[in-house]
C-alpha positions in Angstrom: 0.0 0.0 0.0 3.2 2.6 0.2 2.7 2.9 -3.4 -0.5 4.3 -3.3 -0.2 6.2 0.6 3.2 7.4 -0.6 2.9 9.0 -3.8 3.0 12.5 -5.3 1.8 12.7 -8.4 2.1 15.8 -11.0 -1.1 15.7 -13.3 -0.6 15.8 -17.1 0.7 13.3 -19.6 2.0 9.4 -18.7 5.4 8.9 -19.3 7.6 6.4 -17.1 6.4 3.3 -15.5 6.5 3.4 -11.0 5.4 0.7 -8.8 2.5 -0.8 -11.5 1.0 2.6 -12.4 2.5 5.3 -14.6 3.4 8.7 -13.4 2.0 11.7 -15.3 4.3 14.9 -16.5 3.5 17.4 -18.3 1.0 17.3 -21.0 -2.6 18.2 -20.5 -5.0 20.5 -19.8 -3.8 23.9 -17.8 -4.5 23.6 -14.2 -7.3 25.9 -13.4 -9.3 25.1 -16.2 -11.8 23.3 -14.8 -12.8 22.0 -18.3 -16.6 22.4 -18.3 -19.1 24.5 -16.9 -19.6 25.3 -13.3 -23.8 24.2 -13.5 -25.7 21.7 -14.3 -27.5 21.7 -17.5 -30.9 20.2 -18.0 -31.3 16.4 -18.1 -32.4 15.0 -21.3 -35.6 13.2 -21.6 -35.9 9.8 -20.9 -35.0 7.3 -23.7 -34.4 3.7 -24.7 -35.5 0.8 -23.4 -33.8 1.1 -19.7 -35.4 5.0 -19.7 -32.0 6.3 -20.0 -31.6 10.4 -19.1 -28.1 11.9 -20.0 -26.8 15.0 -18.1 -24.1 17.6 -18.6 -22.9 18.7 -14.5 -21.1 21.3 -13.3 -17.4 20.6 -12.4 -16.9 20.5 -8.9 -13.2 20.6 -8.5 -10.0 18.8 -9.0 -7.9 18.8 -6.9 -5.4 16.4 -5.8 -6.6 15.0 -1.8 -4.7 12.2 -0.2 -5.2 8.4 -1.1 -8.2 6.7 0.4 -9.6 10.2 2.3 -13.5 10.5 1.9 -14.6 12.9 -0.9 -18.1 13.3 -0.9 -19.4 13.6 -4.7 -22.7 15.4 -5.9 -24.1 13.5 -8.7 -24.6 9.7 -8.9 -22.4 8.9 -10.5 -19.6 11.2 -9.5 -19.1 13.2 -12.6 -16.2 15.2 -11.7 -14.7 16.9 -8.2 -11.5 16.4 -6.4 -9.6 13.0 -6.3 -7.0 11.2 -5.8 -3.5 11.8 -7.0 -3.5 8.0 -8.3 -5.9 6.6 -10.8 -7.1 3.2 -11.4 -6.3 1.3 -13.4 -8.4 0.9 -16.6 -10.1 -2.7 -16.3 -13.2 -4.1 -15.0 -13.6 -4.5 -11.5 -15.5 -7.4 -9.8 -15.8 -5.6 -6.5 -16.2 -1.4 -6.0 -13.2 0.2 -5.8 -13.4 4.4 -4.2 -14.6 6.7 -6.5 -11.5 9.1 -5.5 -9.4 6.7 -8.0 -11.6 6.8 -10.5 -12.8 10.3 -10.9 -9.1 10.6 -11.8 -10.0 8.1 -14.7 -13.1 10.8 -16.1 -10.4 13.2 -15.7 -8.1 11.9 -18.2 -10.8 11.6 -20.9 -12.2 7.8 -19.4 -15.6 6.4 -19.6 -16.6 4.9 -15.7 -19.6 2.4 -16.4 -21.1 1.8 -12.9 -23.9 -0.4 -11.3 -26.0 -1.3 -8.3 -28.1 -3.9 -8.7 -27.0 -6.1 -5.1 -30.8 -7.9 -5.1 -31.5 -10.1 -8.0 -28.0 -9.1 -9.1 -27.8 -8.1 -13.2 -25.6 -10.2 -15.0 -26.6 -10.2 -18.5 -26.3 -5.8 -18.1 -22.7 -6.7 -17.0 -21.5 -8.8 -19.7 -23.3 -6.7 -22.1 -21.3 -3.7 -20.7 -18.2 -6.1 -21.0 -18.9 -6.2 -24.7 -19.2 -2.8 -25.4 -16.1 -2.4 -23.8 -14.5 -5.0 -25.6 -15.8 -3.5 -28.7 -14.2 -0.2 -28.9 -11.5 0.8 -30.8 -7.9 0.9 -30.0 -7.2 4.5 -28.5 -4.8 6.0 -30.8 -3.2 7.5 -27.3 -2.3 4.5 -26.0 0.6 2.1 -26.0 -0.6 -1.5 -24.8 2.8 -2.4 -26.0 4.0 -0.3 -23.7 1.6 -1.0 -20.6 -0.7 1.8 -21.2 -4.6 0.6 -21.6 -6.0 -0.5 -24.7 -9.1 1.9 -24.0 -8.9 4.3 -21.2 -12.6 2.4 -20.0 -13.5 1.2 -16.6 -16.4 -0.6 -15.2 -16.8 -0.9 -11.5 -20.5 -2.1 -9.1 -20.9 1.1 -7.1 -23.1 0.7 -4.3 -23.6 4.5 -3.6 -25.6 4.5 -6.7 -29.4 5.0 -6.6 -29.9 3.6 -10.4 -29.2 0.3 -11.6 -26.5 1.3 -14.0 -24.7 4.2 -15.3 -21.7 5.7 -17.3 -19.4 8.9 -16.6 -17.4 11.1 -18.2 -16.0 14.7 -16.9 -18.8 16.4 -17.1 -21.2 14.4 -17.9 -23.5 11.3 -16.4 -26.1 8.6 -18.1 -28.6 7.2 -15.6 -30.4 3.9 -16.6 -32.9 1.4 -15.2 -31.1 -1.1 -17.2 -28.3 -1.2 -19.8 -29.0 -0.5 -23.1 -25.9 -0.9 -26.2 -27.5 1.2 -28.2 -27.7 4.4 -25.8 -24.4 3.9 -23.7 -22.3 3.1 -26.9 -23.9 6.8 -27.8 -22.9 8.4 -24.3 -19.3 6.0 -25.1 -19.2 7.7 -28.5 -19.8 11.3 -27.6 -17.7 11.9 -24.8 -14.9 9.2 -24.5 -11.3 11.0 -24.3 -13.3 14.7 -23.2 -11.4 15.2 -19.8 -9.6 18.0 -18.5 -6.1 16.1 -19.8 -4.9 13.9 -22.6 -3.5 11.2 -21.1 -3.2 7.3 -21.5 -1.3 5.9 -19.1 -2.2 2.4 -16.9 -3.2 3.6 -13.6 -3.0 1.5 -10.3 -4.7 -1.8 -10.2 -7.3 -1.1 -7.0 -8.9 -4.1 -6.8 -6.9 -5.1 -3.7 -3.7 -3.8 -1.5 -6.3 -1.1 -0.1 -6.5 -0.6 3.6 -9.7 -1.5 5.2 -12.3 1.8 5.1 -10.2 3.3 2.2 -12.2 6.3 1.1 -15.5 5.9 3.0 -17.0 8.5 5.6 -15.8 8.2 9.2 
């Protein structure tokens, strides 16, 4: 875990490989462009099948704050805000990792696909998320060769969400009874690679090596 409590991390564009994540210098959006506007705009009507609504939010910060301190988001999902300094890696998780790491993803021009559906569970929406994810495009920003991600996508169950399933990107959220290819390959589409900074580089791999209560509320 001293990789993660230990690090300082520069935002801006990947370069050299440290302790399973790559450090960022130099390339990217200024700091202090917050790189959208500071209100929300107006949800979109309802649509699709899974009565999908799409929403542009104000950005709410982003600032570095230390590794596994509670940030408290306002939009489900988190759209944007301050996070941490380390960003996870891009990948699907099978357990939630803290939204700190991966607001860093949105801010980097990633697409977060999240879900909450602990009852009956949602596995077919899961796998169908898998294959949209598997479906995209190589980025042209990234190396795989060289470790970065093949798509700068991440799925993750979040169980601070109050819909089934959702997607972010800076800026923007999709909110969904259900998931629908058809409407989050759109959402995918129209704002993958749309963060505050250009940047592919493989983040940390969160799914374990986090100390117990790592970014929840005391």
């Amino acid at each position: 875990m001293a990789a993660v409590a230990g690090a300082a991390i520069a935002c801006g564009h990947p370069s050299t490989q440290t302790e399973g994540y790559q450090a960022e210098a130099g390339m990217g959006t200024m700091d202090g462009d917050p790189g959208g506007p500071l209100v929300d705009g107006p949800p979109s009507a309802p649509t699709g099948p899974c009565n999908a609504v799409v929403q542009q939010r104000g950005i709410e910060g982003f600032t570095h704050v230390p590794e596994c301190s509670y940030v408290e988001y306002g939009t489900k999902p988190p759209s944007s805000g301050n996070h941490y300094a380390i960003w996870a890696a891009f990948k699907t998780y099978g357990a939630p990792i803290p939204e700190g790491f991966w607001v860093h993803d949105l801010e980097h021009g990633g697409i977060v696909l999240s879900y909450n559906c602990p009852d009956e569970g949602c596995a077919s929406d899961i796998a169908a998320a898998q294959t949209l994810i598997d479906g995209q495009p190589d980025d042209p920003l990234c190396d795989s060769v060289g470790g970065a991600p093949r798509v700068r996508m991440t799925m993750t169950p979040d169980p601070n969400l109050d819909v089934r399933f959702a997607a972010s990107a800076w800026g923007w959220t999709l909110r969904a009874d259900c998931f629908d290819p058809t409407t989050f390959g759109a959402f995918v589409t129209a704002h993958y690679g749309h963060g505050r900074e250009h940047a592919c580089g493989q983040g940390l791999d969160v799914s374990s090596g986090l100390p117990d209560g790592c970014g929840e509320d005391d």
